[in-house]
C-alpha positions as MATLAB code, in Angstrom:
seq = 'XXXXXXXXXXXXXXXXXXXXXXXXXXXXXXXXXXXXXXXXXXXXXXXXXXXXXXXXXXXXXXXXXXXXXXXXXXXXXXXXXXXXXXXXXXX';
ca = [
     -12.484  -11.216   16.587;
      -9.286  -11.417   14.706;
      -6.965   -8.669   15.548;
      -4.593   -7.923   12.416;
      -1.011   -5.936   13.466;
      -2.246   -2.422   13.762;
      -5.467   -1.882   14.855;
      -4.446    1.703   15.443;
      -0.837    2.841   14.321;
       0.118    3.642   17.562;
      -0.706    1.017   19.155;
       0.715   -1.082   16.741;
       3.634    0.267   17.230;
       3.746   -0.017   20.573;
       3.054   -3.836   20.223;
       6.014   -4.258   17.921;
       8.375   -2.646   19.857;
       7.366   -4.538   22.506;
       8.712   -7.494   20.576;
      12.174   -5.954   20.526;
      12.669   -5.915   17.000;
      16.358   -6.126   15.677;
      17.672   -2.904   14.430;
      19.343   -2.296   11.475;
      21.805    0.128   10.277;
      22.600   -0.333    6.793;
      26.393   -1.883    5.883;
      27.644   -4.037    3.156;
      27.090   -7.022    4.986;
      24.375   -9.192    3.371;
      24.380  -11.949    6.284;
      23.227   -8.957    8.793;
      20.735   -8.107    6.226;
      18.988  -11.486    6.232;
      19.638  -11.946   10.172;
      17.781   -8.637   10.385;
      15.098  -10.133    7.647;
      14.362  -13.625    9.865;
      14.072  -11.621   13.133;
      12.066   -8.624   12.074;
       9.445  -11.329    9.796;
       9.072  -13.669   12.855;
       7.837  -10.816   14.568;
       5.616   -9.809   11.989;
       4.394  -13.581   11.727;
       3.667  -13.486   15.196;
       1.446  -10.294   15.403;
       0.000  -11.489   11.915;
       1.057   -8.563   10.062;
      -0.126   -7.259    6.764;
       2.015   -6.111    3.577;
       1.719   -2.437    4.142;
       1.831   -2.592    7.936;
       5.041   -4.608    7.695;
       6.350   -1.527    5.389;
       5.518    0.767    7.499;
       6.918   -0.793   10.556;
      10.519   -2.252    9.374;
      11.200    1.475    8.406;
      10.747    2.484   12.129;
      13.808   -0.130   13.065;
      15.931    1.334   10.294;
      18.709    3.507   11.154;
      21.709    5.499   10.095;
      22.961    4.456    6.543;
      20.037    1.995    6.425;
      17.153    4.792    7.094;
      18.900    7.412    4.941;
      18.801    4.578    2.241;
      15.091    4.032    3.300;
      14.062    7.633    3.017;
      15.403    8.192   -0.537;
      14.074    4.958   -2.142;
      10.587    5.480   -0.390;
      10.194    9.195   -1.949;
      12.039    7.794   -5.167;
       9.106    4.812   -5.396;
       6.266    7.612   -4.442;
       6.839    9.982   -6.993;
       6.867    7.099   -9.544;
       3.518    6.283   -8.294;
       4.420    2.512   -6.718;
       2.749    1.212   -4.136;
       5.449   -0.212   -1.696;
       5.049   -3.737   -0.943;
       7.345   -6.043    1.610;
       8.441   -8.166   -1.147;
       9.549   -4.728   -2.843;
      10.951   -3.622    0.474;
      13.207   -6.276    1.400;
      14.864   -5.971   -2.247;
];
């Protein structure tokens, strides 16, 4: 059958890191941004990712500034009871 990104969240997670996803780091920078955006989506494209899987997976390649930022706005978002989409992500 049709085998979506993560079957198990390990596994998935194995699979995309396979893949070698760009890392990101945080910076003022918008063109690394959207670099990090096309790689990271192409990848998700390719293992035919879902919304919340994609989530959950670009915050694994965030780092530094980026996944401090990441950490905050995810708990900030949780206690106001969203649920996190991509589209809400990549904002």
């Amino acid at each position: 059958g049709k085998q979506n990104c993560i079957s198990s969240s390990t596994r998935g997670k194995k699979r995309f890191m396979n893949n070698k996803p760009p890392v990101f780091k945080g910076g003022y920078d918008p063109d690394d941004a959207q670099t990090w955006l096309e790689g990271i989506e192409m990848i998700f494209g390719a293992m035919r990712c879902l919304d919340e899987h994609r989530v959950l997976l670009g915050g694994y390649v965030l780092h530094d500034e980026a996944d401090h930022w990441w950490r905050n706005a995810k708990q900030r978002l949780e206690v106001g009871g969203a649920f996190i989409t991509w589209a809400r992500f990549k904002r």
